[in-house]
MMTF fields as JSON, N, C-alpha, C and O atoms, coordinates in Angstrom:
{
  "mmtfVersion": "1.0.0",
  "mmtfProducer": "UNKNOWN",
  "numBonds": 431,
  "numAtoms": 432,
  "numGroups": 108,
  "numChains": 1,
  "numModels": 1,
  "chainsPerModel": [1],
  "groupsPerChain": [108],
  "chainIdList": ["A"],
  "bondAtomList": [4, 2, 8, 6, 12, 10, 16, 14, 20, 18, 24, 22, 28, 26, 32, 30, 36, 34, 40, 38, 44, 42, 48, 46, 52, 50, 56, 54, 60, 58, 64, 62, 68, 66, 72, 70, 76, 74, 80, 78, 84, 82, 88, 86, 92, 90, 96, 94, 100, 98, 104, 102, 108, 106, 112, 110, 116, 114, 120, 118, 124, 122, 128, 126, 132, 130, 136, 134, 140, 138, 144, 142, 148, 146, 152, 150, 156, 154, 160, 158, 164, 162, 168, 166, 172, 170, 176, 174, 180, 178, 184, 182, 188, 186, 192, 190, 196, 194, 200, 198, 204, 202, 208, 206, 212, 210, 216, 214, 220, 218, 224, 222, 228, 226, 232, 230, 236, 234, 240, 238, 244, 242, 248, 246, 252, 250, 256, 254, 260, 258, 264, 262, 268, 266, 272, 270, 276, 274, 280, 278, 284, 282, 288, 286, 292, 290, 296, 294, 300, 298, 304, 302, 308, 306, 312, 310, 316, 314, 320, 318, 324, 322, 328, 326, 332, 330, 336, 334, 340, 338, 344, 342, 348, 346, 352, 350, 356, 354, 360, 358, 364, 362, 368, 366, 372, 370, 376, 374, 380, 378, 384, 382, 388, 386, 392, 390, 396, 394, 400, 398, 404, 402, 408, 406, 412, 410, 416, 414, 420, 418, 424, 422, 428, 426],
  "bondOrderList": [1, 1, 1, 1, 1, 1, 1, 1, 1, 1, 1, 1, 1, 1, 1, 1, 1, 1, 1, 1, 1, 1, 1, 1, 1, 1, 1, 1, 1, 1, 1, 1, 1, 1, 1, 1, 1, 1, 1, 1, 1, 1, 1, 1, 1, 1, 1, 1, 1, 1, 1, 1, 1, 1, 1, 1, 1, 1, 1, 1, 1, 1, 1, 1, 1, 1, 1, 1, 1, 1, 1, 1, 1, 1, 1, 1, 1, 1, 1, 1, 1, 1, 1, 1, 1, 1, 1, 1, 1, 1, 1, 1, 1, 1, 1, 1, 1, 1, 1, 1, 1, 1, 1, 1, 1, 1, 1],
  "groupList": [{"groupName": "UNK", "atomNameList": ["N", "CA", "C", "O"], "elementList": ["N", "C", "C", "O"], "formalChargeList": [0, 0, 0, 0], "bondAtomList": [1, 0, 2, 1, 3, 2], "bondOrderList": [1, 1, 2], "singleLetterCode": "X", "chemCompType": "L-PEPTIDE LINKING"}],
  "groupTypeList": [0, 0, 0, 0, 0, 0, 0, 0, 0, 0, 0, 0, 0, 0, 0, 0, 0, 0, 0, 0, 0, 0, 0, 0, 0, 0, 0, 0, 0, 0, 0, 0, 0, 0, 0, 0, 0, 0, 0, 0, 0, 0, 0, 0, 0, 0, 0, 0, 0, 0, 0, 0, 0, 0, 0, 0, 0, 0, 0, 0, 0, 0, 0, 0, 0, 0, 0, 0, 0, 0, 0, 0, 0, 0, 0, 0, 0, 0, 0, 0, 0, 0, 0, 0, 0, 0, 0, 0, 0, 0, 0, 0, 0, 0, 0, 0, 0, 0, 0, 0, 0, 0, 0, 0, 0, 0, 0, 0],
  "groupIdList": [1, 2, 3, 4, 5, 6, 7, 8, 9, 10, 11, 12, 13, 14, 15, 16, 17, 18, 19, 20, 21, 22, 23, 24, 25, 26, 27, 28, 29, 30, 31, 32, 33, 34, 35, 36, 37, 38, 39, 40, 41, 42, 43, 44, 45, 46, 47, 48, 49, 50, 51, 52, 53, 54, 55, 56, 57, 58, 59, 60, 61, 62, 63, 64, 65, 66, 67, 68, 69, 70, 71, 72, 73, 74, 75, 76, 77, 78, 79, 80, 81, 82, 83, 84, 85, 86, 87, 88, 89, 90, 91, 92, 93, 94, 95, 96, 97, 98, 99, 100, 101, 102, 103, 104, 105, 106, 107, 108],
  "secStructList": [7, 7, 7, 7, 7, 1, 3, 3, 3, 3, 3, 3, 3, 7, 6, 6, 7, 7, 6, 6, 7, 7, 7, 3, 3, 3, 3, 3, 3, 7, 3, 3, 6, 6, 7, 7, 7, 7, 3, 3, 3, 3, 3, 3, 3, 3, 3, 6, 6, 3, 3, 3, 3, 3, 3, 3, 3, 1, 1, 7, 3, 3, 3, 3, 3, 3, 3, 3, 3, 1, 1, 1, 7, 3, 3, 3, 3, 3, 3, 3, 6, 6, 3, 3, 3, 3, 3, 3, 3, 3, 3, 3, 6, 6, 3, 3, 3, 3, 3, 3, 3, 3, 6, 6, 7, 7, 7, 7],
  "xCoordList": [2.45, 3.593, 3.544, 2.572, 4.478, 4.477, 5.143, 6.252, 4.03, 4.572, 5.482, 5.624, 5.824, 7.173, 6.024, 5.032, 6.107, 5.204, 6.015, 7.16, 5.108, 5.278, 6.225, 6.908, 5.986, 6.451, 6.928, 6.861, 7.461, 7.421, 7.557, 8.347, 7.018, 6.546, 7.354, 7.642, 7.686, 8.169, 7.909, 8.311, 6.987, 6.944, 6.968, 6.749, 7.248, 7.701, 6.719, 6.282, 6.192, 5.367, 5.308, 6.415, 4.521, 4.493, 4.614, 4.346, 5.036, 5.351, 4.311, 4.547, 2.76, 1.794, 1.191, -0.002, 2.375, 1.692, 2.16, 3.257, 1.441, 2.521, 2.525, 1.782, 4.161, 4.192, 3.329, 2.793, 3.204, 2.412, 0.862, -0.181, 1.109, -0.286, -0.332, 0.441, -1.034, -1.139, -1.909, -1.454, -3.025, -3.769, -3.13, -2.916, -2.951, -2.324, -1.731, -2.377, -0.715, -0.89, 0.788, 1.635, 1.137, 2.449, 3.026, 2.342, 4.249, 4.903, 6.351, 7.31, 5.822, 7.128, 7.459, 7.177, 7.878, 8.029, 7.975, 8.633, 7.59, 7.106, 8.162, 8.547, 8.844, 9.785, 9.364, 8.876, 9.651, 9.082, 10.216, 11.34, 10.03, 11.113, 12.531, 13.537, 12.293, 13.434, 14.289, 15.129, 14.006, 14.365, 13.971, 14.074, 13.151, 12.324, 11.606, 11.127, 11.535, 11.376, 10.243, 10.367, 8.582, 7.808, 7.227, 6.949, 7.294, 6.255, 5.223, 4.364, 4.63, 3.451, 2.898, 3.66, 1.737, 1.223, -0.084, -1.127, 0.192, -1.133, -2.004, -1.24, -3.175, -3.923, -4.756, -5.792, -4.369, -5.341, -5.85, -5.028, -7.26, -7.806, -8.248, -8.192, -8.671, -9.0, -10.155, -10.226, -11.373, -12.358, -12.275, -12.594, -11.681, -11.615, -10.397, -9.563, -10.162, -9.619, -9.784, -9.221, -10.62, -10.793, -10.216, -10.41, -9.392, -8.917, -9.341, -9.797, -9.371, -9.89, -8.936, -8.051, -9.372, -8.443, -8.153, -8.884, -7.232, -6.9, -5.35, -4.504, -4.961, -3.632, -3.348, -4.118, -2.079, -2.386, -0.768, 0.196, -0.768, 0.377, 0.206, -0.832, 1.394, 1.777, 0.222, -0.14, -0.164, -1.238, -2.536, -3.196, -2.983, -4.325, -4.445, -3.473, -5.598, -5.653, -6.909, -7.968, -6.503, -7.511, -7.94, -7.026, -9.481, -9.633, -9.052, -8.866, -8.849, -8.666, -9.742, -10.847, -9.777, -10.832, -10.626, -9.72, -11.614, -11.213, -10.044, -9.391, -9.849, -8.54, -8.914, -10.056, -7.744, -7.591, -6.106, -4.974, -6.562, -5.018, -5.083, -6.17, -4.298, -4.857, -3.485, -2.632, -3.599, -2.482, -1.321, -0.157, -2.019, -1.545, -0.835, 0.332, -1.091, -0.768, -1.308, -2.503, -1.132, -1.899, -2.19, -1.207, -3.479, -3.986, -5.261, -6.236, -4.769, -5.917, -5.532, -4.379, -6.836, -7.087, -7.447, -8.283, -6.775, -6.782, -7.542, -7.287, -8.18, -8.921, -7.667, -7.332, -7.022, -6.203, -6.778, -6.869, -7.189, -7.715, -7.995, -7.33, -8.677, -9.244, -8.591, -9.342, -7.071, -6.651, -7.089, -7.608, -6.794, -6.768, -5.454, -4.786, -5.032, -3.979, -4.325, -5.242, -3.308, -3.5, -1.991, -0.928, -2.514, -1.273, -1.048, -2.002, -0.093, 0.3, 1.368, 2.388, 1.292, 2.616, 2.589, 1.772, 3.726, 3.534, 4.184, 5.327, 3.497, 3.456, 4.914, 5.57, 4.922, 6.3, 5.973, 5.256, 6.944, 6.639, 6.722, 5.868, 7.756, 7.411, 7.835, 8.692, 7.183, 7.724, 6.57, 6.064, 6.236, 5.167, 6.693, 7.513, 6.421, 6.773, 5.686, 5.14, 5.124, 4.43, 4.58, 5.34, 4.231, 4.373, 2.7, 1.619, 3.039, 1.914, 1.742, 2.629, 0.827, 0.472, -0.329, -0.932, -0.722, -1.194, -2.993, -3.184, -3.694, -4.536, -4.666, -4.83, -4.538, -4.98, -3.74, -3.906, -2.613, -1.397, -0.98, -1.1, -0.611, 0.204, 0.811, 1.287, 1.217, 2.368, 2.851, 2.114, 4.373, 5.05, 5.85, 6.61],
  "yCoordList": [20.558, 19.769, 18.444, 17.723, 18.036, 17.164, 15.698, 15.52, 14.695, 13.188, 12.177, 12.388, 11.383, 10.664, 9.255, 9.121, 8.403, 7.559, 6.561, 6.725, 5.56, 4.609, 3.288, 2.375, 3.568, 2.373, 3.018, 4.214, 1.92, 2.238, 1.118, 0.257, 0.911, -0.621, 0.169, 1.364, -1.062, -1.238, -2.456, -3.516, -2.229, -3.407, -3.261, -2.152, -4.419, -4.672, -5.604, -6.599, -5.296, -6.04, -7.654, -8.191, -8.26, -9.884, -9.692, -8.673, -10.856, -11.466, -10.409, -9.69, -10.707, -10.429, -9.365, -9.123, -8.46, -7.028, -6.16, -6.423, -5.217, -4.787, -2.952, -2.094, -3.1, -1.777, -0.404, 0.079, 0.021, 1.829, 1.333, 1.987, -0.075, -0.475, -0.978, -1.902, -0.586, -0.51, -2.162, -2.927, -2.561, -3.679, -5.353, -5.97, -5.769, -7.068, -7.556, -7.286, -8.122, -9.155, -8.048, -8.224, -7.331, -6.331, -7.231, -7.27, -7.841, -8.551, -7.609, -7.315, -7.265, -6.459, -6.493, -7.662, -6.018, -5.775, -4.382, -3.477, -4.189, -3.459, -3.529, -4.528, -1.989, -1.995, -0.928, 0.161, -1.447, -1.051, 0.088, -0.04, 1.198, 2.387, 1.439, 1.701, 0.002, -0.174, -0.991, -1.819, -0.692, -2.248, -3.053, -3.44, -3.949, -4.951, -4.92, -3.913, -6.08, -6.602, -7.113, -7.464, -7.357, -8.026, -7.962, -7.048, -9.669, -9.859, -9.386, -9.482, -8.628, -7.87, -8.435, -8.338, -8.908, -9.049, -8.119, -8.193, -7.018, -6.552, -7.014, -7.123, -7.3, -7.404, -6.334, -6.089, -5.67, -4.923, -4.275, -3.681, -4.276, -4.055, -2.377, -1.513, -2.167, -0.682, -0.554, -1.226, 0.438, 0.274, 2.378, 2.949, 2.944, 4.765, 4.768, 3.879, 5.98, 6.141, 5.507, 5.954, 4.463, 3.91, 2.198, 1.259, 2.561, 1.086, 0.537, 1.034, -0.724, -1.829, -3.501, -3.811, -4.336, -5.867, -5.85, -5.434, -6.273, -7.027, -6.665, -6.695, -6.291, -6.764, -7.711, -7.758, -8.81, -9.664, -9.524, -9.087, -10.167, -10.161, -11.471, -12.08, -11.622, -12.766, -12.914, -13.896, -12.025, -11.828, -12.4, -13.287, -11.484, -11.783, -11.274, -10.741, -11.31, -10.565, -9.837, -10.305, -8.495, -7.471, -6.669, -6.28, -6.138, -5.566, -3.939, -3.394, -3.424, -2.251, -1.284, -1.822, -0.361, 0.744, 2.045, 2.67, 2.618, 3.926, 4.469, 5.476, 3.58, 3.473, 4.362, 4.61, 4.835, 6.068, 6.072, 5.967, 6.228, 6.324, 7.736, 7.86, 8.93, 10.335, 10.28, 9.404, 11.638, 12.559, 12.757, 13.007, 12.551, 12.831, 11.876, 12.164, 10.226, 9.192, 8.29, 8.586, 7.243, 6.041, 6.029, 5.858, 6.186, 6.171, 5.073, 4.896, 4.313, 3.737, 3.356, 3.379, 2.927, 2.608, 1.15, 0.593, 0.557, -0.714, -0.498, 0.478, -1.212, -1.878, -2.929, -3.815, -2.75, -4.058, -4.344, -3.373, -5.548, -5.767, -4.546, -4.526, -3.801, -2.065, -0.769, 0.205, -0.554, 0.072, 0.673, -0.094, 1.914, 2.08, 2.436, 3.263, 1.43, 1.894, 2.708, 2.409, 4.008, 5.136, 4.37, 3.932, 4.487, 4.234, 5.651, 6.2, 5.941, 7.147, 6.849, 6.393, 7.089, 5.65, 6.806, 7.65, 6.361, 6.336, 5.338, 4.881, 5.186, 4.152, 4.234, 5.181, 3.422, 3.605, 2.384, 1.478, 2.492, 1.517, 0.019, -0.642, -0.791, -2.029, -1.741, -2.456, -0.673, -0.226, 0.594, 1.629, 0.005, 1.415, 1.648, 0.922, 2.834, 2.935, 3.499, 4.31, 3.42, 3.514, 4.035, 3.267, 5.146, 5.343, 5.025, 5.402, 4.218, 3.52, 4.22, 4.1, 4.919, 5.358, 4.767, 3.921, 5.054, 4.661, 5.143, 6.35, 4.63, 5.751, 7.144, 8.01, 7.238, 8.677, 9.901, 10.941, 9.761, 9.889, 10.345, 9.441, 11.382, 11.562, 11.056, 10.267, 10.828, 9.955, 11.123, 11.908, 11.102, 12.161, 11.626, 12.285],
  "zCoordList": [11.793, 12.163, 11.416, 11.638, 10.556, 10.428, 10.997, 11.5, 10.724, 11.943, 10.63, 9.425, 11.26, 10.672, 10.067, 10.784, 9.018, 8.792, 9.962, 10.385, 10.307, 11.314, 10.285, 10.751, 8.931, 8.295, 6.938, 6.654, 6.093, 4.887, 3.937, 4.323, 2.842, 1.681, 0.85, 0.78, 0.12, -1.259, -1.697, -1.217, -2.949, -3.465, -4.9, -5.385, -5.748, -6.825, -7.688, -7.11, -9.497, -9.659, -9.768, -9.717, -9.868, -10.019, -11.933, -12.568, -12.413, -13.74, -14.622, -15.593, -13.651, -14.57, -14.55, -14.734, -14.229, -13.962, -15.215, -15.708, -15.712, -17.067, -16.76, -16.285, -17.51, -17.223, -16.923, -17.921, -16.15, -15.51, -15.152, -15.138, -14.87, -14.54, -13.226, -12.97, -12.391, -10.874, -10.697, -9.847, -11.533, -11.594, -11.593, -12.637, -10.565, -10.862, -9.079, -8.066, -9.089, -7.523, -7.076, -7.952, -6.253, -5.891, -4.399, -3.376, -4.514, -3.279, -3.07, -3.782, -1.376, -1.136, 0.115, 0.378, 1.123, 2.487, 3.362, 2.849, 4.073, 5.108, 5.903, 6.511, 5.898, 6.893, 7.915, 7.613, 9.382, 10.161, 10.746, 10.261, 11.747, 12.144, 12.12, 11.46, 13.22, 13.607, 12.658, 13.011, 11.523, 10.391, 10.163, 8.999, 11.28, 10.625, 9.482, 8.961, 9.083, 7.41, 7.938, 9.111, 7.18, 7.368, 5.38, 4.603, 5.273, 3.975, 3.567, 4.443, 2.126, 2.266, 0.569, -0.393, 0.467, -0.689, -0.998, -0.348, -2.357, -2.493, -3.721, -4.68, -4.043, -4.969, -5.343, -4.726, -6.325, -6.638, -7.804, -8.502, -8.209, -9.055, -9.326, -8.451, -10.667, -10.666, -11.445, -12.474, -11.03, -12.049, -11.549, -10.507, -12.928, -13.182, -12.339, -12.508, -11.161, -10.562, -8.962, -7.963, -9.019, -7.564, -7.838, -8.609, -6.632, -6.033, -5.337, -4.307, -5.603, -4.672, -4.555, -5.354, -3.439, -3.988, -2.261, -1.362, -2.218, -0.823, -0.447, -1.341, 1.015, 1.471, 2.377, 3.336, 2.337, 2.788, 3.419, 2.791, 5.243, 5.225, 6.515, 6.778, 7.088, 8.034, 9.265, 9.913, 9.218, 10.245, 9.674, 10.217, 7.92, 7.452, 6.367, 5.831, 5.811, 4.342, 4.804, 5.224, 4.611, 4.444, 3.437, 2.711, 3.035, 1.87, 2.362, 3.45, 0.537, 0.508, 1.035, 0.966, 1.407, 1.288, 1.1, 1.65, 0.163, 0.089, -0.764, -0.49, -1.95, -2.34, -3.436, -3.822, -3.916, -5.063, -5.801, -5.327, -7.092, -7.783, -8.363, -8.928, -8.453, -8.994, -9.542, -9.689, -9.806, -9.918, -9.073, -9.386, -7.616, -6.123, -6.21, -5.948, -6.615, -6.297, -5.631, -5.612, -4.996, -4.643, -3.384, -2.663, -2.698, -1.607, -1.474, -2.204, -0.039, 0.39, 1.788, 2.217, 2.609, 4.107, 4.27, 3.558, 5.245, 5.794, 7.35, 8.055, 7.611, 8.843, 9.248, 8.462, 10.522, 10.769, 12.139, 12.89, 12.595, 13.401, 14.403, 15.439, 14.234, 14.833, 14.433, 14.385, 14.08, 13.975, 12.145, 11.334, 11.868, 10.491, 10.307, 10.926, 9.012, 8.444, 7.177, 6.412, 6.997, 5.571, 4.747, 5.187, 3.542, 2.803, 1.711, 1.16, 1.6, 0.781, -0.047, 0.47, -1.662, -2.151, -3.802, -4.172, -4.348, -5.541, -6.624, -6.606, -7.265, -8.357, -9.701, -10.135, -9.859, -11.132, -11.819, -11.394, -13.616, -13.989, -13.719, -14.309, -12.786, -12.271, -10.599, -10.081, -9.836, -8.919, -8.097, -8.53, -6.89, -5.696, -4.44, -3.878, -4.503, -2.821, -2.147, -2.895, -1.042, 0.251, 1.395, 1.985, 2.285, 3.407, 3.955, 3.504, 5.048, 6.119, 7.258, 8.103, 7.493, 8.752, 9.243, 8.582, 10.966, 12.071, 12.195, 12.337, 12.164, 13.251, 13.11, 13.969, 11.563, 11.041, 11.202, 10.564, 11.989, 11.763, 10.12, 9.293, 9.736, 8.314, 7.665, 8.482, 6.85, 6.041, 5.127, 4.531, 5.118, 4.448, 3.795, 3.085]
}
């Protein structure tokens, strides 16, 4: 069965990000089921196919974990104050979209 993501990001690169390159500072918003808009900054670095760097939003800045860029597309896990967030996204040239899940919850 599949579950509905709890959220969904879009974010767009900063000045200094260059084309099909995931590596650099991504500012976008987090929209939540009901519409809400919340600010989202990611930083992130790449060493092969593993991601790493920070997300930072109105609450805190948390590191990435577990992050991966493949074939599949862009995956990584957030610690938010207890909860884990999954991110499931794919990348474009000045462009990610994102689905955010809950607590191990799916993202489709």
């Amino acid at each position: 069965m599949k579950t509905k993501p709890i959220v969904a990001a879009v974010l767009s690169a900063s000045a200094t990000n260059t084309p099909l390159s995931l590596q650099s500072k991504w500012i976008g918003s987090l929209i939540t089921a009901n519409s809400s808009a919340y600010p989202l900054t990611y930083n992130f670095s790449l060493a092969g196919d593993s991601v790493m760097g920070t997300a930072k939003s109105t609450l805190d800045k948390y590191p990435i974990k577990e992050g991966k860029l493949d074939t599949a597309g862009l995956h990584f896990e957030l610690k938010v104050n207890g909860p884990h967030m999954y991110h499931a996204g794919t990348v474009y040239a000045n462009s990610t979209w994102m689905n955010i899940s809950l607590n191990g919850s799916v993202a489709y």
